[in-house]
C-alpha positions in Angstrom: 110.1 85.0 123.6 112.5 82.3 124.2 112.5 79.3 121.7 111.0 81.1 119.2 112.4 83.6 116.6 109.8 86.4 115.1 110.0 86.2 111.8 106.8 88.9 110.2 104.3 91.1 112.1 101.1 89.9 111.4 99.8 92.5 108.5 102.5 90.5 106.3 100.3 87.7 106.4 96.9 88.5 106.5 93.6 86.4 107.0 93.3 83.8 104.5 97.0 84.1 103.2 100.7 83.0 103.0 104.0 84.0 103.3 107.4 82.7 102.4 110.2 83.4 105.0 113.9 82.3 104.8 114.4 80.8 108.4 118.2 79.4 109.3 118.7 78.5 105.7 115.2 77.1 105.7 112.3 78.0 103.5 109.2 77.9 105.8 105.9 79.0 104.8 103.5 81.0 106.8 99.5 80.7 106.6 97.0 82.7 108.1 93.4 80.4 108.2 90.6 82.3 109.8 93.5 84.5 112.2 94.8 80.9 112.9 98.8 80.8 111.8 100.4 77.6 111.0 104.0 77.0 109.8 105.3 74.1 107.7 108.4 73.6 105.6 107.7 75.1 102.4 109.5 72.1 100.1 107.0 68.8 99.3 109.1 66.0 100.6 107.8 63.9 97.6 109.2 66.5 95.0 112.0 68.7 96.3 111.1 71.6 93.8 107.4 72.2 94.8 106.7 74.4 96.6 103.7 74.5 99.1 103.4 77.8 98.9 101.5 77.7 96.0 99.7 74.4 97.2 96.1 74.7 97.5 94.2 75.0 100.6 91.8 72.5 102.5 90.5 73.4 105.7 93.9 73.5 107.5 95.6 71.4 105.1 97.5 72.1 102.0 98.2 70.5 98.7 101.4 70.2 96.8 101.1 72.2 93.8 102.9 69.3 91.5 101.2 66.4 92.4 98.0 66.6 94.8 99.6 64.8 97.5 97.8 66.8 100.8 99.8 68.2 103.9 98.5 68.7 107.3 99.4 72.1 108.6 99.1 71.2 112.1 101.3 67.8 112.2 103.2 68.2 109.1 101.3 64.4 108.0 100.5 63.8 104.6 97.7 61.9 102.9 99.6 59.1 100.2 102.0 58.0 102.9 103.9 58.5 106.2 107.3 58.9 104.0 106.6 62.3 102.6 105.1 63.6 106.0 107.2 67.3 106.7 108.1 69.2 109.3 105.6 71.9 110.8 106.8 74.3 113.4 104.8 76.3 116.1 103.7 79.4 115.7 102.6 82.1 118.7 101.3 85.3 117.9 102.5 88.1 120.5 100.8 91.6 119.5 101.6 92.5 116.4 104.5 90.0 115.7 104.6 86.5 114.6 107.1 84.0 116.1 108.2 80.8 114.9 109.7 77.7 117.4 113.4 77.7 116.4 113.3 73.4 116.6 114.7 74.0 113.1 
């Protein structure tokens, strides 16, 4: 798939969960809401050492474990201001594997 790199298969990040995955010397973190997968950089831009990861999840959002401050999964936009907004990336689903855009 050109453009995009696979990076799990799909049973490595099953419905309603999260992955990490070290991309090109990024750390990107995968969720799976409802079989929907979205991909955002897995640092919060407001604290470098919080990791998203272990944010909690609204709807298709997710918030930074340290402070509260809410991430959109699909535009990377976040709720306290446009300075902290991150960097999402796309995410196709071919069979079995999971693919990220490589925009990195």
């Amino acid at each position: 798939m050109e453009g995009y790199v696979a990076v799990a298969k799909t049973e490595e990040v099953p419905k309603d969960g999260r992955k990490r995955f070290e991309v090109e010397g990024k750390r990107i973190t995968v969720f799976n809401i409802d079989d929907e997968y979205f991909a955002i950089l897995d640092t919060c831009p407001h604290k470098k050492t919080a990791p998203l990861l272990r944010g909690r999840l609204d709807g298709t959002a997710v918030h930074c474990p340290n402070h509260g401050y809410r991430f959109d999964l699909k535009t990377g936009e976040c709720n306290v201001s446009p300075d902290f907004n991150t960097s999402v990336f796309p995410v196709k689903v071919d069979g079995e594997i999971i693919y990220l855009g490589i925009h990195l």
